[in-house]
C-alpha positions in Angstrom: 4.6 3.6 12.6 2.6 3.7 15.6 3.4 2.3 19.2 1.1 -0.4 20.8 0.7 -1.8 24.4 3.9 -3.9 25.2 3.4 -7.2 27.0 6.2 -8.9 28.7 7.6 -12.0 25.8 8.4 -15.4 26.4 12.4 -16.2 26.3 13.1 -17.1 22.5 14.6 -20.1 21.5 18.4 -20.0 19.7 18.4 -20.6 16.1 21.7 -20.7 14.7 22.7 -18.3 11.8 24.6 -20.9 9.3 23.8 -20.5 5.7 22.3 -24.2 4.5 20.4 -22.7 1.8 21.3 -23.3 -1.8 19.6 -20.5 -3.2 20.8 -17.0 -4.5 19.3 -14.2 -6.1 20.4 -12.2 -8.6 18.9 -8.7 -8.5 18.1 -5.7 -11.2 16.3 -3.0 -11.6 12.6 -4.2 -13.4 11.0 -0.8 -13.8 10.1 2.8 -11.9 6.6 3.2 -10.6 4.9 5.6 -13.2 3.9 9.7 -12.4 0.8 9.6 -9.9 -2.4 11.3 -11.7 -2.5 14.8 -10.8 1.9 14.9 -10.0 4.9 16.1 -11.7 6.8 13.0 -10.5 7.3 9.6 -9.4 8.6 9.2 -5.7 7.4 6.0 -4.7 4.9 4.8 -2.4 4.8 2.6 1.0 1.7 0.5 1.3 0.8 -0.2 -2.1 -1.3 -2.8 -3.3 0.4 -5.4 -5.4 0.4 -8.4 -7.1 -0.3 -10.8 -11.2 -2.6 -11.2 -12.9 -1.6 -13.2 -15.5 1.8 -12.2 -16.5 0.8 -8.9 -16.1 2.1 -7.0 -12.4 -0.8 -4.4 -10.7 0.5 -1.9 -8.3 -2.1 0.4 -6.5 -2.5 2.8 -3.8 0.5 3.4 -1.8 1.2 6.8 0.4 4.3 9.0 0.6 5.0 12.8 1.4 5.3 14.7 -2.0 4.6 17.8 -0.8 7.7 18.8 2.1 10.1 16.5 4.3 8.5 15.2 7.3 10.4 17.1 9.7 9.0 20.0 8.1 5.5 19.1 8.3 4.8 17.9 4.5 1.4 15.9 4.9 1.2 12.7 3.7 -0.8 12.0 0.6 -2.7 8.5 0.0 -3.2 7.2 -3.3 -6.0 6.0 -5.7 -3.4 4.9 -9.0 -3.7 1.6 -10.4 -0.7 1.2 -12.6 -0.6 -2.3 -15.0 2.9 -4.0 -16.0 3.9 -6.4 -18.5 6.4 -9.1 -17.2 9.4 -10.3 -19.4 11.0 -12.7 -19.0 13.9 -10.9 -18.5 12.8 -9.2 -15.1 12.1 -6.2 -16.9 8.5 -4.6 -16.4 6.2 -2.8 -19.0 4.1 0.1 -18.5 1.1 -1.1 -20.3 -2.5 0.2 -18.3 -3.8 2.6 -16.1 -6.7 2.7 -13.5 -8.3 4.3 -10.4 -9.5 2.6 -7.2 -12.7 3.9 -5.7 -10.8 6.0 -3.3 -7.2 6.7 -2.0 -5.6 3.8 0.2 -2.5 2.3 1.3 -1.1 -0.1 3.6 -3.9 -2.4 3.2 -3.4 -6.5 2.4 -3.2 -8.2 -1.4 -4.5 -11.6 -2.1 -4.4 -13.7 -5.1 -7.9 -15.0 -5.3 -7.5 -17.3 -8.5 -5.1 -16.6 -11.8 -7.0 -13.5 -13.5 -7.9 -12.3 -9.7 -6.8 -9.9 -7.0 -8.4 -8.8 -3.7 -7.0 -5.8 -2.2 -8.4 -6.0 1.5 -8.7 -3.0 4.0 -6.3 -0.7 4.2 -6.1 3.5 5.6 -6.3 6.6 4.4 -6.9 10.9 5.1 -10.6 9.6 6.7 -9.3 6.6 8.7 -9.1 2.7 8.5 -11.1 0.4 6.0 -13.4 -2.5 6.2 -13.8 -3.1 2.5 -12.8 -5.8 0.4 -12.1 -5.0 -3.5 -12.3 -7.1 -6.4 -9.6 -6.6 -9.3 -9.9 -7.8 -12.7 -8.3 -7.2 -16.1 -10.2 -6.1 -19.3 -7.4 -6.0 -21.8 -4.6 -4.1 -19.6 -7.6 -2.0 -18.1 -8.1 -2.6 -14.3 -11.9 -3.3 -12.8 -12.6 -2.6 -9.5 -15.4 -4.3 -8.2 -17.1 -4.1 -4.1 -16.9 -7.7 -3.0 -17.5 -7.2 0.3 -17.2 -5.4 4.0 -15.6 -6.6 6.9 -17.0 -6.0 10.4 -14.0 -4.2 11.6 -11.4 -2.1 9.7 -8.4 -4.0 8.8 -4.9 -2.1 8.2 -0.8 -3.2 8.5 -1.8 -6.8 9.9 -1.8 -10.7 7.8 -4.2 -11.8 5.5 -4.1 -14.9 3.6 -6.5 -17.2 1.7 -7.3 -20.8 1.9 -10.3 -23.0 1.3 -12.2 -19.8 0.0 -11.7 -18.3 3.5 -9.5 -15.3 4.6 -7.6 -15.4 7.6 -7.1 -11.9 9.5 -3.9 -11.8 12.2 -3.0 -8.7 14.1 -2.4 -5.6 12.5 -4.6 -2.7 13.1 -8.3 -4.0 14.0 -11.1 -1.1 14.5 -7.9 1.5 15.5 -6.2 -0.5 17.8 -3.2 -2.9 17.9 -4.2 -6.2 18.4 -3.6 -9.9 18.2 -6.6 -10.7 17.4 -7.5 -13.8 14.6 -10.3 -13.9 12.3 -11.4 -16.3 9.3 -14.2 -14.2 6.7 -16.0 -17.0 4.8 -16.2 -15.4 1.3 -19.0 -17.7 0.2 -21.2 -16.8 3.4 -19.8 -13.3 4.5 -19.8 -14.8 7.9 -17.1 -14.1 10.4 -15.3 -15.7 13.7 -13.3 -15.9 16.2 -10.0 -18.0 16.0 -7.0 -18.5 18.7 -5.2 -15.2 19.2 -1.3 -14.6 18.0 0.5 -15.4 21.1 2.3 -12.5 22.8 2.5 -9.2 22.3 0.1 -6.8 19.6 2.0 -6.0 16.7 1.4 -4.7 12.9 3.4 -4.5 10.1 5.0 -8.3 10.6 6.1 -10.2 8.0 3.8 -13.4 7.0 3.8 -16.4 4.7 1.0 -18.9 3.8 2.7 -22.5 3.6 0.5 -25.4 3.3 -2.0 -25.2 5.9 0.4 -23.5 8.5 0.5 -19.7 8.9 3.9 -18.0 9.8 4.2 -14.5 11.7 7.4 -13.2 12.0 8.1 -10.0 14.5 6.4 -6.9 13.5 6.2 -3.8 15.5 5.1 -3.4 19.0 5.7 -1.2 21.9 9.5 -1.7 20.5 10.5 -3.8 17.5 9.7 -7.5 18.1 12.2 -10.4 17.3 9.4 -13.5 18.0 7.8 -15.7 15.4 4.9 -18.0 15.5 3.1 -20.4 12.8 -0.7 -20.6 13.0 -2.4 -24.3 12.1 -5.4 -23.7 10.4 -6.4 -27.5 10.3 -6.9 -27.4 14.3 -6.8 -23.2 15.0 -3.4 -23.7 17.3 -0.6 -21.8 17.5 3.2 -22.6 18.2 6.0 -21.1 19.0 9.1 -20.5 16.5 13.0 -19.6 17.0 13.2 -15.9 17.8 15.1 -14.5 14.9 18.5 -14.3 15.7 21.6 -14.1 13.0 24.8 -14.5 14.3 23.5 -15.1 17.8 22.7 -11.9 18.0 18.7 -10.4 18.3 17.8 -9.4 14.8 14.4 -8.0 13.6 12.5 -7.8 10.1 9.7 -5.9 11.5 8.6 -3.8 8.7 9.6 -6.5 6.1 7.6 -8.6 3.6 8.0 -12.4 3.3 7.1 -14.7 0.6 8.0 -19.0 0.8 11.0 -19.9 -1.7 9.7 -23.8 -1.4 8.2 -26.0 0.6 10.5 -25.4 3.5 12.1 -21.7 3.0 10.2 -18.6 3.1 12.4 -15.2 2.0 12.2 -12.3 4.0 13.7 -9.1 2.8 13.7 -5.5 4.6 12.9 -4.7 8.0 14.1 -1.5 10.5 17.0 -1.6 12.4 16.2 -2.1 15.7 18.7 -0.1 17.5 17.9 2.3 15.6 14.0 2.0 15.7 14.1 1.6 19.4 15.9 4.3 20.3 13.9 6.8 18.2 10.8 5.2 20.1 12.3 5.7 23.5 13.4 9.7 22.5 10.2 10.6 20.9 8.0 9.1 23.3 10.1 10.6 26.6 11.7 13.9 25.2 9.8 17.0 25.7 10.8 20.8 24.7 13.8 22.0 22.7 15.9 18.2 23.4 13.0 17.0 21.4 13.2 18.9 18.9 17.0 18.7 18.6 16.3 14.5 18.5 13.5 15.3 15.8 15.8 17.0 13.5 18.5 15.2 13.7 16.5 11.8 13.4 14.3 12.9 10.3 17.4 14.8 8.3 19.5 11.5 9.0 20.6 9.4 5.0 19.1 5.9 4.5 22.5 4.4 4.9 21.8 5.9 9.1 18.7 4.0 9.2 20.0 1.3 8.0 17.0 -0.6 6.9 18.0 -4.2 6.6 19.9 -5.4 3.3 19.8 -9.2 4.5 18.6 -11.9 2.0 16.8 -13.8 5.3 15.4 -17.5 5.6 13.4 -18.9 7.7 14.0 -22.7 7.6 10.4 -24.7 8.2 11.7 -27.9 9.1 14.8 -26.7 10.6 13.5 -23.6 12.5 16.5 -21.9 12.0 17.6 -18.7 10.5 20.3 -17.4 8.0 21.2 -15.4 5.5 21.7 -16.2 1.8 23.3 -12.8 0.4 22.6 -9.3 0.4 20.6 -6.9 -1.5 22.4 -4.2 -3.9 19.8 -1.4 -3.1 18.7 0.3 0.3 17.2 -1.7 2.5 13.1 -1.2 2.9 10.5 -0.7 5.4 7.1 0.6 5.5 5.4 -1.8 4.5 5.9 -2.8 1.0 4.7 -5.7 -1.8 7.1 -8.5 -1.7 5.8 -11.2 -4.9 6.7 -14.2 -6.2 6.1 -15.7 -10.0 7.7 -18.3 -11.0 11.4 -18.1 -10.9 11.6 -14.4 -10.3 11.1 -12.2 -7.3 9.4 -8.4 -7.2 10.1 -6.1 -4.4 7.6 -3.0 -5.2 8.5 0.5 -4.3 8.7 0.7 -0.4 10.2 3.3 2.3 13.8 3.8 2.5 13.7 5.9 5.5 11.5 7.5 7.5 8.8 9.4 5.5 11.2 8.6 1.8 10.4 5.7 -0.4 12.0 4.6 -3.5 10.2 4.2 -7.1 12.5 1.2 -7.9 10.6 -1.9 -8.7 13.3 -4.7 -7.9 13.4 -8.1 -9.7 15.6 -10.8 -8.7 16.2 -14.4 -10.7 16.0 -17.1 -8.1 18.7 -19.4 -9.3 
């Protein structure tokens, strides 16, 4: 996760943390992410491509370190897997079909273009950051990848979404840099422009949901973990602001999560860093040199999940209240990194993700919304 130029935030406004939601989730375990071609094992992936077509789940790409722990210099591999589920009603996930992208990527976007079609947008890999858009189709259980298009600037960790045949771009990583940057790509004309940039600071890896015609950004990751939120009106390209996320009164971040809208007026967010512990890493490994480095680096990288503590809060984000709270709490780790958060009907599907720095989980997590 990579540090960006911090600008000075606007004072948040207090949202109280009182649960008004009637919804809970009731979570099990759907399926394991399948052995990567050429590996002995599954170890899950952050970054991965996901998201139905049809009742059927595709997961692609992703990156992990399969090869030695971080803190011992293991190099991080980037997949090219498409793996093909079957969806019961039951929550419980079917290996059915296998495929292979056109090269290795992760952390890249996922849009549903239509019912039988998936666009997996941008994304990095060993050779850098891509511009490309793919098309993803179903033959039978057997994915095709078609080139739909090229953006005119590399797109990785930021917010895509779709409406009116247009995709909107916000933040992330544009050509190699942080930014705040907003775009609409016409996919009719291949044309690009220019909207109203996020307000405040560059960020990537923020959580996002489409509702309506609005556009939420939640936090994301900036010089330090970010706590601000904005929605985006596509009707007239203008931004406002939102509550800062706060539970319990106290500063709370999701940075690193993935959101997806319950309703009409809720939008779920799960995962996220811990920001104490996120921030401080960022302060000793950007101002530590020598052996006190060192002793910081193994002791941050050897630390267990439950150290990281990657956030296990079942988050809402009211729309018409702007408030947050919490509904419940996960029964796995917590996840960063970033991963696929979906929605299909009544069910929810958290795919793979990291658990701590440079470890991900294989666990595909369903939940029943009841």
């Amino acid at each position: 996760m990579k540090k960006i130029l911090f600008i000075t935030l606007f004072a948040g406004i207090v949202a109280c943390s009182t649960n008004t939601s009637k919804t809970t989730l009731e979570w099990n375990l759907g399926a394991n992410l399948p052995i990567p071609n050429g590996f002995t094992e599954s170890i899950g992936v952050s970054g991965a491509f996901a998201g139905f077509i049809g009742d059927k789940l595709v997961v692609a790409g992703g990156a992990n370190f399969p090869y030695a722990a971080v803190i011992e210099g293991g190099a991080k591999e980037f997949y090219q897997d498409i793996f093909v589920f079957d969806s019961k009603e039951d929550g419980s996930l079917i290996s059915v079909g296998t495929g292979m992208m056109p090269k290795k990527l992760a952390t890249g976007t996922t849009i549903q273009q239509d019912a039988n079609t998936l666009l997996f947008v941008g994304g990095e890999n060993k050779d850098g950051d891509s511009a490309v858009i793919y098309k993803i189709t179903l033959n039978n259980n057997t994915p095709v990848v078609e080139q739909l298009g090229t953006l005119p600037f590399t797109f990785v960790a930021g917010a895509t979404v779709l409406h009116n045949n247009k995709l909107y771009f916000i933040a992330g990583r544009q050509d190699k840099k942080s930014s705040n940057k907003s775009w609409v790509y016409d996919l009719a004309t291949k044309q690009t422009k220019t909207l109203a940039d996020l307000p405040g600071e560059a960020r990537l890896q923020m959580p996002y949901a489409l509702v309506n015609n609005q556009i939420f950004i939640f936090n994301g990751l900036g010089k330090i973990t970010l706590t601000d939120a904005y929605v985006y009106n596509i009707d007239d390209n203008s931004w406002k602001k939102l509550a800062d996320t706060k539970l319990n009164n106290k500063d709370y971040t999701i940075a690193g999560g993935a959101a997806v809208p319950l309703n009409d007026e809720e939008i779920l967010i799960l995962g996220g860093v811990n920001k104490e512990v996120f921030d401080d890493a960022v302060t000793q490994l950007g101002s530590l040199t020598g052996d006190a480095l060192e002793a910081f680096r193994q002791d941050y990288f050897n630390r267990t999940p439950e150290q990281y503590d990657f956030s296990k809060k079942e988050v809402v984000y009211n729309i018409t209240k702007n408030t947050w709270s919490t509904i419940g709490t996960i029964p796995f780790y917590g996840g960063a990194g970033p991963f696929p958060l979906l929605k299909k009907d009544n069910m929810l599907y958290r795919v793979s993700g990291e658990i701590k720095a440079g470890v991900r989980t294989p666990d595909i997590q369903v939940a029943t919304i009841k």
